[in-house]
BAMI-790247 format. One line per field, with one value per residue (C-alpha): residue in three letters; residue number from 0; chain; z, x, y. Coordinates in nm, 3 decimals. Last residue first. Example, Ala and Ser with C-alpha at 12.3 -4.5 7.8 and 13.67 -1.06 7.14 Angstrom:
<nodes>
resn c(SER; ALA)
resi c(1; 0)
chain c(A; A)
zz c(0.714; 0.780)
xx c(1.367; 1.230)
yy c(-0.106; -0.450)
</nodes>
This chain:
<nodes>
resn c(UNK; UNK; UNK; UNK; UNK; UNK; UNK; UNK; UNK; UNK; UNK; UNK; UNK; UNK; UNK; UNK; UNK; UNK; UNK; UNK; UNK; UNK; UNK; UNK; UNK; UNK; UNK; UNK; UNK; UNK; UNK; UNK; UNK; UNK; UNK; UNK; UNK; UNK; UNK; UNK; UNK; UNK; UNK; UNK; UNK; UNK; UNK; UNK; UNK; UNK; UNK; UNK; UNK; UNK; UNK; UNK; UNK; UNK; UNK; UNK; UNK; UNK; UNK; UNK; UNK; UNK; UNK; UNK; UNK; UNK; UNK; UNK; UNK; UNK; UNK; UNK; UNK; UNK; UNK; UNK; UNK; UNK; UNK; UNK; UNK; UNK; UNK; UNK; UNK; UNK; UNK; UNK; UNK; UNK; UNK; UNK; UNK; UNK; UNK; UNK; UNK; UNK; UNK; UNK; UNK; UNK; UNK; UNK; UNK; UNK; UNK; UNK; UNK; UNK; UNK; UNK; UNK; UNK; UNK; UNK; UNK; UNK; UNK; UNK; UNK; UNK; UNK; UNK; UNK; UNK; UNK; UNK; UNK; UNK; UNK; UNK; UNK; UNK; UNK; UNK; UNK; UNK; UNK; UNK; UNK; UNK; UNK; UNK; UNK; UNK; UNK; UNK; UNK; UNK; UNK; UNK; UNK; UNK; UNK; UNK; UNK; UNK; UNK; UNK; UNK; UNK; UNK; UNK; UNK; UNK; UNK; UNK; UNK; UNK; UNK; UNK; UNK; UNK; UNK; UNK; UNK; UNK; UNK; UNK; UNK; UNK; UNK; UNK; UNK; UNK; UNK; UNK; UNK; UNK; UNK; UNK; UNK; UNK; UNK; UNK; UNK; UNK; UNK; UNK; UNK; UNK; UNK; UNK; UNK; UNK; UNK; UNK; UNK; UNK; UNK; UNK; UNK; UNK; UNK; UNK; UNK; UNK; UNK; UNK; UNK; UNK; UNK; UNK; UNK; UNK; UNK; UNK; UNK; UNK; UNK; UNK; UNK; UNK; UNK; UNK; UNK; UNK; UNK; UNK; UNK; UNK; UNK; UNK; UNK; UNK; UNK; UNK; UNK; UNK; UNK; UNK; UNK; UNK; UNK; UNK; UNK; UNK; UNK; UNK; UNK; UNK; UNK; UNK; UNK; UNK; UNK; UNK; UNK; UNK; UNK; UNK; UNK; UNK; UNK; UNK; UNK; UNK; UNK; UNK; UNK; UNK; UNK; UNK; UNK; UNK; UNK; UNK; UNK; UNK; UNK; UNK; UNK; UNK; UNK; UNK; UNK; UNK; UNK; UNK; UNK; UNK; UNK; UNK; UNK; UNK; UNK; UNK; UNK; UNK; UNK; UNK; UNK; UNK; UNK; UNK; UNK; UNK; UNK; UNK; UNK; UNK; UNK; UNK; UNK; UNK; UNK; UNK; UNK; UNK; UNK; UNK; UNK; UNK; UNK; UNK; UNK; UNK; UNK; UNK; UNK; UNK; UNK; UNK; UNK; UNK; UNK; UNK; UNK; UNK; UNK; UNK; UNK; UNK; UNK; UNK; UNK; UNK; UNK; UNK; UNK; UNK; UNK; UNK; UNK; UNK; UNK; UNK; UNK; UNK; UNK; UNK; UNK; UNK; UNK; UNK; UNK; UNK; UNK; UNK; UNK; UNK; UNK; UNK; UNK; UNK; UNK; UNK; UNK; UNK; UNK; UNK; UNK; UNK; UNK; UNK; UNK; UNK; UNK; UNK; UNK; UNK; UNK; UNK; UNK; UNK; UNK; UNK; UNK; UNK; UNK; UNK; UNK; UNK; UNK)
resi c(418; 417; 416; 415; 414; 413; 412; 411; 410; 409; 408; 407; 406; 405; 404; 403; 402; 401; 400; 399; 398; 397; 396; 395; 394; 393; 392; 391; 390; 389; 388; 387; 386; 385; 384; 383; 382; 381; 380; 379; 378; 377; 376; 375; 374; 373; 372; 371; 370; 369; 368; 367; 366; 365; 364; 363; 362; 361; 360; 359; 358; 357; 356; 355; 354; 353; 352; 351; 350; 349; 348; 347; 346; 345; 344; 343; 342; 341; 340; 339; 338; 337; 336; 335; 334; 333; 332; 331; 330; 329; 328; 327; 326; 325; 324; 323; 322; 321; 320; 319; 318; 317; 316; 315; 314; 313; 312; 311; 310; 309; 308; 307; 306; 305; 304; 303; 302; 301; 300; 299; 298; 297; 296; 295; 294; 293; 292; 291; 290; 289; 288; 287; 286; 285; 284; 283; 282; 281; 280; 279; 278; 277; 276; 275; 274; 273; 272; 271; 270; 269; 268; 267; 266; 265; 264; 263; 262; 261; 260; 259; 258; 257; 256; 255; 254; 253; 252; 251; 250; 249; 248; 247; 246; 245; 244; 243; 242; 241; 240; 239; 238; 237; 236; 235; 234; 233; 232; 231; 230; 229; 228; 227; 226; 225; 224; 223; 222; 221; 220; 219; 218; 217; 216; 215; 214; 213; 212; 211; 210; 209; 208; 207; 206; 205; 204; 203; 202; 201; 200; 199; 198; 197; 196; 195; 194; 193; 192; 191; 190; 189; 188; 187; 186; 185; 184; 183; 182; 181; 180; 179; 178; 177; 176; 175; 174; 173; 172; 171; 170; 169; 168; 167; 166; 165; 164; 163; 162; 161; 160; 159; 158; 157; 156; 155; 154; 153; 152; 151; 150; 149; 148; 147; 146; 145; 144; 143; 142; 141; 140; 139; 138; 137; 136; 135; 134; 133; 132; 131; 130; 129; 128; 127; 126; 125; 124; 123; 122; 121; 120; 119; 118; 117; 116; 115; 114; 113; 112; 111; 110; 109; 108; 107; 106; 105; 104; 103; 102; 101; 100; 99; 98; 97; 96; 95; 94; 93; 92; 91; 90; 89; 88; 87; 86; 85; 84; 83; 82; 81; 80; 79; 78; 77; 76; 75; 74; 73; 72; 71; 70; 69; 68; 67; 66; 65; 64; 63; 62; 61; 60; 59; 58; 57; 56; 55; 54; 53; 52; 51; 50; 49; 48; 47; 46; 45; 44; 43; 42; 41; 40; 39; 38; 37; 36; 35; 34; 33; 32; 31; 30; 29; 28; 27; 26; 25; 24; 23; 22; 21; 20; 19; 18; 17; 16; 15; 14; 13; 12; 11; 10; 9; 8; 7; 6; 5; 4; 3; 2; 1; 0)
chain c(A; A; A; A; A; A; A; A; A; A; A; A; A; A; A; A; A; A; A; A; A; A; A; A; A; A; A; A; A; A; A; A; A; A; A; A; A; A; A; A; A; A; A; A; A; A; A; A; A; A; A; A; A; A; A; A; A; A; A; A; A; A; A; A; A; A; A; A; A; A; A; A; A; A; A; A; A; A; A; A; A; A; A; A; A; A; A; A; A; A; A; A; A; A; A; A; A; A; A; A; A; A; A; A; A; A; A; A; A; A; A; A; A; A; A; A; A; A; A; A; A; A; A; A; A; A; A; A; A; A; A; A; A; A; A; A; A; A; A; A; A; A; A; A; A; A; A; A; A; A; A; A; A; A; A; A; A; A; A; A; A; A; A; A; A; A; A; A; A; A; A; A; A; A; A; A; A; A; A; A; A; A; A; A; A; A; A; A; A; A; A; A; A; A; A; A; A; A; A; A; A; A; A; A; A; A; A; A; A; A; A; A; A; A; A; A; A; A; A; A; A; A; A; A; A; A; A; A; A; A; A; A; A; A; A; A; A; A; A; A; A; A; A; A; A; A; A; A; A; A; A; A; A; A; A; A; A; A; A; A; A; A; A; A; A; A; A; A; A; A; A; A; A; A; A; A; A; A; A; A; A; A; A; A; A; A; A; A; A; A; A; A; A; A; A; A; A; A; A; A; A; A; A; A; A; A; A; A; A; A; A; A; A; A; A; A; A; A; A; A; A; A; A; A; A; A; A; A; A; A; A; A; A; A; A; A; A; A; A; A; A; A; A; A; A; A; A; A; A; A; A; A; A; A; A; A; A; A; A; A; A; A; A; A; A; A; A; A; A; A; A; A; A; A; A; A; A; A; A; A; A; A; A; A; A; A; A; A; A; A; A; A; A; A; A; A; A; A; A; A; A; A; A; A; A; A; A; A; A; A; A; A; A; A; A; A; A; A; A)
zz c(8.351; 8.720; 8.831; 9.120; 9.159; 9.369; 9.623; 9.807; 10.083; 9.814; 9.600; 9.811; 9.990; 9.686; 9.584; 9.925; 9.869; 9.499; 9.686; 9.946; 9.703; 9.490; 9.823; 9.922; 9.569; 9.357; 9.146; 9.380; 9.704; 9.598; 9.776; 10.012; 10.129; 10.476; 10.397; 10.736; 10.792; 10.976; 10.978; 11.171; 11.465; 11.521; 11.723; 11.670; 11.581; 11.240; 11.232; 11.486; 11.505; 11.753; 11.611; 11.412; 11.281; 10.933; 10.898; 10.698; 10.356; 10.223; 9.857; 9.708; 9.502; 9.276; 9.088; 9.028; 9.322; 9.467; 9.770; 10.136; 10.302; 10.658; 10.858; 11.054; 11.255; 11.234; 10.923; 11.092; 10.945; 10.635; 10.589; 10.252; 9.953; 9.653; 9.405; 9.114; 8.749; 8.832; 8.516; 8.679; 8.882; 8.636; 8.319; 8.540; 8.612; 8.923; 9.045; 9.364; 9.496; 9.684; 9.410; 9.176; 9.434; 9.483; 9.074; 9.062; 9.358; 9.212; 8.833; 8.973; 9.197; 8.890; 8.670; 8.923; 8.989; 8.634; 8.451; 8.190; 8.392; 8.593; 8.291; 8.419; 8.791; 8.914; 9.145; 9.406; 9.651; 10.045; 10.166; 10.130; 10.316; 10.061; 10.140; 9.860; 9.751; 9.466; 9.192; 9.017; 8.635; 8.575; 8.157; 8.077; 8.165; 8.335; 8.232; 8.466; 8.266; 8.448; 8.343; 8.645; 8.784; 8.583; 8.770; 8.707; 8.687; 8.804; 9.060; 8.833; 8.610; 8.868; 8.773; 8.556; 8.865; 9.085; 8.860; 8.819; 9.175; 9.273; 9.096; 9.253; 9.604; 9.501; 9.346; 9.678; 9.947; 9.885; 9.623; 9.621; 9.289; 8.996; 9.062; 9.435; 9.515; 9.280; 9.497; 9.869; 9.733; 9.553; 9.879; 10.139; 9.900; 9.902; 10.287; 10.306; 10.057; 10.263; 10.587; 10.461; 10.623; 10.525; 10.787; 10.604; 10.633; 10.442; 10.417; 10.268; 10.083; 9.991; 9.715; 9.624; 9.975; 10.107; 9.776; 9.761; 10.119; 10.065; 9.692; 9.810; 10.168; 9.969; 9.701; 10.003; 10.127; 9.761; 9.809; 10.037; 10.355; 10.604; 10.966; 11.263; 11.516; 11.890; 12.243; 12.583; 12.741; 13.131; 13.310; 13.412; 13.522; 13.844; 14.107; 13.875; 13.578; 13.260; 13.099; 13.187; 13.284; 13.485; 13.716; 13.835; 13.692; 13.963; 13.814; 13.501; 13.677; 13.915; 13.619; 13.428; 13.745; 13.764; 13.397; 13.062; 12.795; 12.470; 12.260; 12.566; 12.852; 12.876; 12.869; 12.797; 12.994; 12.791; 12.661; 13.013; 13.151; 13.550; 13.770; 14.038; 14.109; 13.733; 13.691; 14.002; 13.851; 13.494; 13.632; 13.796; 13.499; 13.273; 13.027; 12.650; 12.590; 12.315; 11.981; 11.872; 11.843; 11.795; 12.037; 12.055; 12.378; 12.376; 12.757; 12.730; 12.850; 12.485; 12.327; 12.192; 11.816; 11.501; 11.216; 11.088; 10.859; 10.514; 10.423; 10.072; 9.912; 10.146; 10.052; 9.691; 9.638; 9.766; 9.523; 9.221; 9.140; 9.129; 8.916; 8.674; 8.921; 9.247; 9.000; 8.880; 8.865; 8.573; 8.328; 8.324; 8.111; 7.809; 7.796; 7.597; 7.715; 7.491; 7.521; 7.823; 8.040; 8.373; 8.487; 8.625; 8.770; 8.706; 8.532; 8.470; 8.162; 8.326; 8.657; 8.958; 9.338; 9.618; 9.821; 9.811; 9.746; 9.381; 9.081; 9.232; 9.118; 8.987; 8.907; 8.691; 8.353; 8.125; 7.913; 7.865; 8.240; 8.394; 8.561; 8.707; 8.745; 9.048; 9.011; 8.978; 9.019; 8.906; 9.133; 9.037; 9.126; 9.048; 8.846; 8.728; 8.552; 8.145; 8.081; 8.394; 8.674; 8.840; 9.215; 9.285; 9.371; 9.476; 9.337; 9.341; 9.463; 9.558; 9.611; 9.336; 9.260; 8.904; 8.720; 8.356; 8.336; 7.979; 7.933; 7.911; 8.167; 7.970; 8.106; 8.387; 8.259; 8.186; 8.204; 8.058; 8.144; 7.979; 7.969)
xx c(3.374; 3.575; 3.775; 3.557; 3.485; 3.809; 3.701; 3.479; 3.349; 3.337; 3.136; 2.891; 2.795; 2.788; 2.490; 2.326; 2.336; 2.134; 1.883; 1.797; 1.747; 1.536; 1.357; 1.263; 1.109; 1.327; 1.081; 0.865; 1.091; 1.427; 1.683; 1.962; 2.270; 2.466; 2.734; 2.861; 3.222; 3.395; 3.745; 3.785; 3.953; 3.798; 3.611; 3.536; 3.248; 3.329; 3.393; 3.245; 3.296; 3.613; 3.534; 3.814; 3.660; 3.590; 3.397; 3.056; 3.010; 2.719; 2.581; 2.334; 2.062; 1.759; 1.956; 1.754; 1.853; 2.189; 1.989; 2.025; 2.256; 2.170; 2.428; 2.507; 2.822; 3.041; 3.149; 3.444; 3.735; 3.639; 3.316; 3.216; 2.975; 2.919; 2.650; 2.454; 2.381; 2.615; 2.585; 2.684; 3.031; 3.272; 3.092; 3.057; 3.422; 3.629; 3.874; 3.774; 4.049; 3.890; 3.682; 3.982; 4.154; 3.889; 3.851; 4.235; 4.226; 3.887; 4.095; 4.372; 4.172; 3.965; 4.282; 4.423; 4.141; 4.031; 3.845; 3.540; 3.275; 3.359; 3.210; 3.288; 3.404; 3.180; 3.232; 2.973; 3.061; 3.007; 3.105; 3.334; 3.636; 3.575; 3.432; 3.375; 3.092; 3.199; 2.926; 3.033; 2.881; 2.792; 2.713; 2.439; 2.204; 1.838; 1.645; 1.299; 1.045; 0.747; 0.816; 0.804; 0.971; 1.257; 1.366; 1.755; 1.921; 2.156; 1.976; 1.697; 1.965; 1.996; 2.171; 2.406; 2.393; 2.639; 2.962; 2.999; 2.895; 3.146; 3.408; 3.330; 3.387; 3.766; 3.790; 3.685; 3.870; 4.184; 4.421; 4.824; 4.965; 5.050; 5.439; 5.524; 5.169; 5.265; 5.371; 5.265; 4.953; 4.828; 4.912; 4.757; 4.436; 4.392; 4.434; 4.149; 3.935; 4.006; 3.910; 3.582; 3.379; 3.018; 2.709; 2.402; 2.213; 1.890; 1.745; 1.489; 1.403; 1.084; 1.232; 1.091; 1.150; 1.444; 1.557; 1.491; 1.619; 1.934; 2.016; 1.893; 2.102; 2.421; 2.371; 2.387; 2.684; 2.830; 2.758; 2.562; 2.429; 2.481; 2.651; 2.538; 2.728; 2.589; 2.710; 2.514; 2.750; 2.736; 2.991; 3.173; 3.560; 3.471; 3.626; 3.622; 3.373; 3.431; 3.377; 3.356; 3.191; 2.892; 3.133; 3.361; 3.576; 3.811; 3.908; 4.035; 4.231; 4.398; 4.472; 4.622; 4.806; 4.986; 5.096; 4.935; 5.223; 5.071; 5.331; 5.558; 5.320; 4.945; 4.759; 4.361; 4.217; 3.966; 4.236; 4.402; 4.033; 4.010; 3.899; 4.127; 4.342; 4.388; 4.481; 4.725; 4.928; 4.890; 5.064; 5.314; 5.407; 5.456; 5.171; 5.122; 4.797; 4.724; 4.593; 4.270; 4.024; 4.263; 4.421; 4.375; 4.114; 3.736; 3.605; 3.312; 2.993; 2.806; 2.651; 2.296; 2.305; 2.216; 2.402; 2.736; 2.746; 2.896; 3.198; 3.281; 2.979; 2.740; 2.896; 2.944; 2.581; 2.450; 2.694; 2.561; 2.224; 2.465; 2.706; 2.823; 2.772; 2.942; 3.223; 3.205; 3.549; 3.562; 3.396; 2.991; 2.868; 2.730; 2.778; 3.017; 3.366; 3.460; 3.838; 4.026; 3.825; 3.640; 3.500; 3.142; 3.039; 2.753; 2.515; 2.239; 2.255; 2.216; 2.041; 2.193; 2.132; 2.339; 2.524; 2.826; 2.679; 2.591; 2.691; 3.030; 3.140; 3.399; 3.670; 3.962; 4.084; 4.189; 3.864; 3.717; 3.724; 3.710; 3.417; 3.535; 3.268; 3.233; 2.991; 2.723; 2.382; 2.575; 2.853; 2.957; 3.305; 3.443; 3.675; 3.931; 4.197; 4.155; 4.280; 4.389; 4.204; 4.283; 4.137; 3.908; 3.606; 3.713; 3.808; 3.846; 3.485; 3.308; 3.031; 2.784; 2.483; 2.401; 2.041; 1.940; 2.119; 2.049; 2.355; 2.531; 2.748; 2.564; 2.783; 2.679; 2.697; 3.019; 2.940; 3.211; 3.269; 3.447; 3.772)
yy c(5.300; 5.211; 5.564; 5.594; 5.260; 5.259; 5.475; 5.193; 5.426; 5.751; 5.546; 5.365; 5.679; 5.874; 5.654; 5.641; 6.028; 5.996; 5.678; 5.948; 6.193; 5.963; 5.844; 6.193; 6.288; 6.551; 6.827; 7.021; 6.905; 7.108; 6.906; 6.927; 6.740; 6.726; 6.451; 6.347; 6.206; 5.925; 5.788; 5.480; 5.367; 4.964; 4.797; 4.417; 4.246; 4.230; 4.646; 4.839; 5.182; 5.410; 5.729; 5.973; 6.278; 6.438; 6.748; 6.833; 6.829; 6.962; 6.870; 7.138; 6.973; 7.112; 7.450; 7.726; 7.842; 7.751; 7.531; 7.653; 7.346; 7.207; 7.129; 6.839; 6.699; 7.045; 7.179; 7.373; 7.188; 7.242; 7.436; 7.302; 7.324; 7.132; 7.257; 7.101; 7.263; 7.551; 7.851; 8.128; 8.255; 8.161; 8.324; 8.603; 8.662; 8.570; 8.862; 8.979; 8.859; 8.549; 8.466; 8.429; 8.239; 8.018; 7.956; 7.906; 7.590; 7.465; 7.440; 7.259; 7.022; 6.923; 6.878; 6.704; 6.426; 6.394; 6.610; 6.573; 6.508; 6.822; 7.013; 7.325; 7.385; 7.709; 7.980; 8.028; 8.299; 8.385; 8.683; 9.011; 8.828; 8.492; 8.189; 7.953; 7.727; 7.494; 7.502; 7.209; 7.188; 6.864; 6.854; 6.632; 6.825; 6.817; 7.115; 7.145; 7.360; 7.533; 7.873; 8.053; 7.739; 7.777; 7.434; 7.369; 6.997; 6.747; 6.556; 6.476; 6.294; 6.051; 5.738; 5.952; 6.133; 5.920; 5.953; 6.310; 6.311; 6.108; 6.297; 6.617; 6.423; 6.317; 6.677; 6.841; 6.618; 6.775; 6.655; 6.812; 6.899; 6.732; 6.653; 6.732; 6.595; 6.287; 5.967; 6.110; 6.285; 5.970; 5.794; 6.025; 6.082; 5.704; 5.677; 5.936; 5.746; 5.426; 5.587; 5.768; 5.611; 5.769; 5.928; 6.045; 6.366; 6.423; 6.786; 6.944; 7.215; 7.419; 7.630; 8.011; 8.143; 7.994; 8.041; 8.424; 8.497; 8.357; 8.500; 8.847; 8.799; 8.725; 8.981; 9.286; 9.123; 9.157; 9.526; 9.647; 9.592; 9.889; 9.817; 9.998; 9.996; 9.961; 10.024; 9.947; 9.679; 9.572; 9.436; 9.133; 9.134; 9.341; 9.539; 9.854; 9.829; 9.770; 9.972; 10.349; 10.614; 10.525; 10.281; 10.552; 10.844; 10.767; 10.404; 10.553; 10.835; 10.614; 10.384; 10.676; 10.757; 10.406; 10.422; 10.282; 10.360; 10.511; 10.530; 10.660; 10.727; 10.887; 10.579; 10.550; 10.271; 10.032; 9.759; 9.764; 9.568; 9.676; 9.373; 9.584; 9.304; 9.290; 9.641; 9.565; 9.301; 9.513; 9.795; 9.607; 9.437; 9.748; 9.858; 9.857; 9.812; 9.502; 9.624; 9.436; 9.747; 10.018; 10.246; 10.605; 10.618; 10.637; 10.604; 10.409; 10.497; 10.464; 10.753; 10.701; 10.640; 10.839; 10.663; 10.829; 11.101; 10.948; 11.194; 11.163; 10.987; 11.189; 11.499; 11.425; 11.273; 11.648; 11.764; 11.542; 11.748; 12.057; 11.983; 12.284; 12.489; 12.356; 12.338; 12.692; 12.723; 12.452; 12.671; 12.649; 12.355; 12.209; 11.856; 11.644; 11.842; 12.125; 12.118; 11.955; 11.749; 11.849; 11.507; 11.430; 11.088; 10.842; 11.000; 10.741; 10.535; 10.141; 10.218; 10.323; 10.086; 10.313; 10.125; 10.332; 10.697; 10.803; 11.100; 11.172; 11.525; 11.747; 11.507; 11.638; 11.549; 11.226; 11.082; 10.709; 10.670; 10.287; 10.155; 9.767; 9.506; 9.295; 8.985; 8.787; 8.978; 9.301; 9.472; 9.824; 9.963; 10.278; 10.535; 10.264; 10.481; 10.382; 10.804; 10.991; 11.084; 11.423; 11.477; 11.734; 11.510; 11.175; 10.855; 10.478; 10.465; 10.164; 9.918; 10.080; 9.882; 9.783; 9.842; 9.713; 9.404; 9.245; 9.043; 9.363; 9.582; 9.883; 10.209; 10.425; 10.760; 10.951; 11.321; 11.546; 11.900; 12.141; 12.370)
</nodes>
């Protein structure tokens, strides 16, 4: 028997350091040939390990979070035959690894962050699980101001009786939460919770264009009643056929259409280098919410689709982001960002730039106001566009004439498709 060391392979493009989000293995387990080991995230995106060699896992050479550079030892596998490092046999584990066992415990069994213990009573059931009680318990755990969630039962699958509430309200005020006669009490727990990962990405892209762009905002109101009876009738006469339009594609087109007017719009400042690139290409960064975190995949030459194939291709990037599966050529490479919160984009927002892009478009959500139209008023549907700009290289009244643009376009939808 031997050991082989697999060291943290070169992801390319240059990247010298990766940070490990997870492992798909432990120590002692086997591992078979091509079996994902781990996953490292680069600047863009997940990337999976997987083991060149079948055999046994002795040790974990990082803890979740942990930032390892390209060629560093990564994880240690005892392998049939001589292995590719010279070793002790495989029951001298501890042996034959011992920089990587303090990594092992830590990877394995994280100790939890020092904390003060809280006054709550810890019971079985799990955040969000409703207590199972009878009626007349929960008539008189509500007379008593007494939350169910917090009171431990002792019955059938956890069955809150009458004597478990006697016992819960006994223990008094200092020992549990809430307290008795009261729906309003006070809360001293904590949890720490580590950033890492594509979380960890999130706050680096943030902070560093905050930092490196001085942005600002301009916020103009559109009607977009005959867009939205537009998208009702092209989805009525071929949804079932082409698939259904959202709002996305009929707003990707109108910036397609409004920077040809502003090439400044669509472009990326190196400004270490001093260079702004304007292209012709628009590349769409759509900004999508996924359950790790915010993501940027990106619609490719968006000048060159129409309606469907741009919804199409938005609806497969999102899901690719959303399972973890979008590449890095589909996460880089945006020349001008769109970004959404649905339903929930409020009246105003204000949009943090895709640096080294210049422009982010926000979109904020639609609503129904009573405006006045020929001195009459009329129902009509209203939205915000929330967009933001890279001072050093787009003047105010350029980005105000760029949004007055999409204004014009998306209110009149028909010049959309008008050469």
């Amino acid at each position: 028997m031997g050991v082989h060391v697999i060291k943290m392979p070169d992801i390319g493009e240059g990247i010298a350091e990766v940070e490990l989000v997870a492992w798909r293995v432990k120590p002692g387990e086997p591992v078979a040939e091509d079996q994902v080991l781990a996953d490292v995230m680069t600047d863009k995106a997940t990337v999976e390990i997987p083991s060149p060699v079948a055999g046994t896992v002795l040790g974990l050479g990082g803890e979740i979070g942990q930032v390892m550079a390209v060629g560093s030892e990564l994880i240690r596998i005892e392998v049939e035959g001589a292995g590719n490092v010279k070793a002790a046999p495989a029951a001298t584990a501890k042996a034959a690894a011992p920089a990587a066992a303090p990594a092992i415990a830590a990877v394995t069994a994280p100790p939890p962050p020092p904390r003060e213990p809280a006054p709550i009573v810890q019971t079985a059931r799990q955040a969000g699980d409703k207590p199972i009680a009878s009626p007349a318990v929960r008539r008189r755990a509500w007379d008593l101001g007494v939350e169910l969630q917090f009171v431990p039962g002792s019955g059938a699958a956890g069955r809150v009786t009458h004597e478990d509430l006697d016992a819960y309200v006994a223990r008094g005020p200092s020992t549990r939460l809430p307290t008795a006669g009261t729906r309003y009490a006070e809360r001293d727990d904590e949890e720490a919770i580590p950033v890492i990962g594509l979380r960890r990405k999130i706050a680096q892209k943030m902070q560093e264009s905050k930092r490196r762009i001085p942005h600002f905002t301009y916020v103009e109101e559109i009607d977009v009643t005959e867009l939205e009876t537009l998208r009702t009738r092209l989805n009525a006469q071929w949804g079932a056929e082409r698939g259904r339009l959202t709002l996305l594609p009929l707003l990707a087109r109108a910036v397609v259409l409004a920077v040809r007017a502003f090439p400044q719009i669509n472009a990326r400042f190196d400004d270490e280098a001093g260079i702004v690139t304007r292209h012709g290409a628009v590349h769409n960064g759509i900004a999508t919410q996924t359950d790790a975190g915010l993501m940027v995949p990106v619609l490719r030459h968006a000048e060159a689709r129409d309606l469907w194939a741009s919804a199409a291709e938005i609806a497969r990037l999102a899901d690719a982001a959303r399972t973890s599966k979008a590449t890095r050529e589909e996460l880089g490479g945006s020349t001008i960002t769109i970004t959404s919160l649905g339903a929930l984009g409020g009246i105003v927002s204000t949009p943090v730039i895709n640096h080294p892009e210049v422009a982010i478009v926000g979109v904020n959500r639609i609503v129904e106001r009573p405006m006045m139209r020929g001195g009459v008023v009329v129902p009509r549907l209203m939205m915000n566009l929330s967009s933001s700009f890279d001072h050093r290289v787009v003047d105010g009244v350029h980005a105000a004439e760029f949004v007055q643009a999409l204004r014009g376009l998306l209110e009149c939808p028909a010049t959309l498709f008008v050469e």
